[in-house]
C-alpha positions in Angstrom: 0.0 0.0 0.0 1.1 3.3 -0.9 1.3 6.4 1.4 0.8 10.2 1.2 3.0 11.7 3.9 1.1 14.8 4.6 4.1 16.5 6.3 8.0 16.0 6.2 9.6 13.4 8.3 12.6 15.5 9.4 9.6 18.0 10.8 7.7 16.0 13.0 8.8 15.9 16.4 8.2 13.1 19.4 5.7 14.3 22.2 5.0 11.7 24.8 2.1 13.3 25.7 0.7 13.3 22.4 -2.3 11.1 20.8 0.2 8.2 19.3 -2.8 7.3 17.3 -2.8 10.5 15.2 -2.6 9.5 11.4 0.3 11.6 9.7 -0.1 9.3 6.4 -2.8 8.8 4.2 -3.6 5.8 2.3 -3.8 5.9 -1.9 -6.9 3.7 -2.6 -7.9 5.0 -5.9 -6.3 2.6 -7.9 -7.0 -0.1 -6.0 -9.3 -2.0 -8.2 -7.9 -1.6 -11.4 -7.6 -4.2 -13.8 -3.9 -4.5 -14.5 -2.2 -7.5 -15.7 1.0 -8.9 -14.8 2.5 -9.4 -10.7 0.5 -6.3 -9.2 -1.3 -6.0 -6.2 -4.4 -5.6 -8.2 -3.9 -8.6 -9.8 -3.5 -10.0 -6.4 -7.3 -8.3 -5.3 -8.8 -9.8 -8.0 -7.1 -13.3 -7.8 -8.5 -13.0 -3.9 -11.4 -12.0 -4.9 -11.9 -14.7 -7.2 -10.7 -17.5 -4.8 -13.4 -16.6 -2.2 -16.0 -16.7 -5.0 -14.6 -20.3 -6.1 -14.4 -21.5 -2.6 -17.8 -20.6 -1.6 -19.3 -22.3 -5.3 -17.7 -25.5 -4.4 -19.4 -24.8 -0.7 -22.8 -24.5 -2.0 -22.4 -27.5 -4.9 -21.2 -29.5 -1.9 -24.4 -28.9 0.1 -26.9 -28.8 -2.8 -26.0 -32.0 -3.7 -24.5 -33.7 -0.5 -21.7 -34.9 -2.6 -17.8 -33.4 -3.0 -16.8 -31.6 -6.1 -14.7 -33.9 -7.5 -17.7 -36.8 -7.0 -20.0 -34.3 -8.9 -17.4 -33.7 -11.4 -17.5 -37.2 -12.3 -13.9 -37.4 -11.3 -13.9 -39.7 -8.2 
């Protein structure tokens, strides 16, 4: 993930009183789900993405038809 620093690192200065939960950096999201090829961390969202849709698929086919994939696949 990339960051925005908001101010200069050489600028900020170490209170111990201070909130240590104050966010100096920002996030970049707006790329985040575009479709780019090759070893990006988009293409690692969407091959997620598409693992969790796979995994729950083979969930439901095994409990709508009480068998395992590969048995309703003809495979086993």
């Amino acid at each position: 993930m990339r960051y925005i620093i908001e101010e200069p690192l050489h600028t900020l200065k170490v209170n111990p009183m201070v909130d240590t939960q104050k966010t100096i950096a920002t996030p970049v999201a707006a790329d985040r789900n575009a479709w780019k090829f090759g070893f990006t961390s988009q293409a690692e969202l969407w091959n997620g993405r598409f693992a969790m849709i796979g995994f729950v698929a083979a969930l439901a086919t095994e409990y709508a038809t009480s068998k395992g994939v590969l048995a309703f696949l003809g495979l086993m």
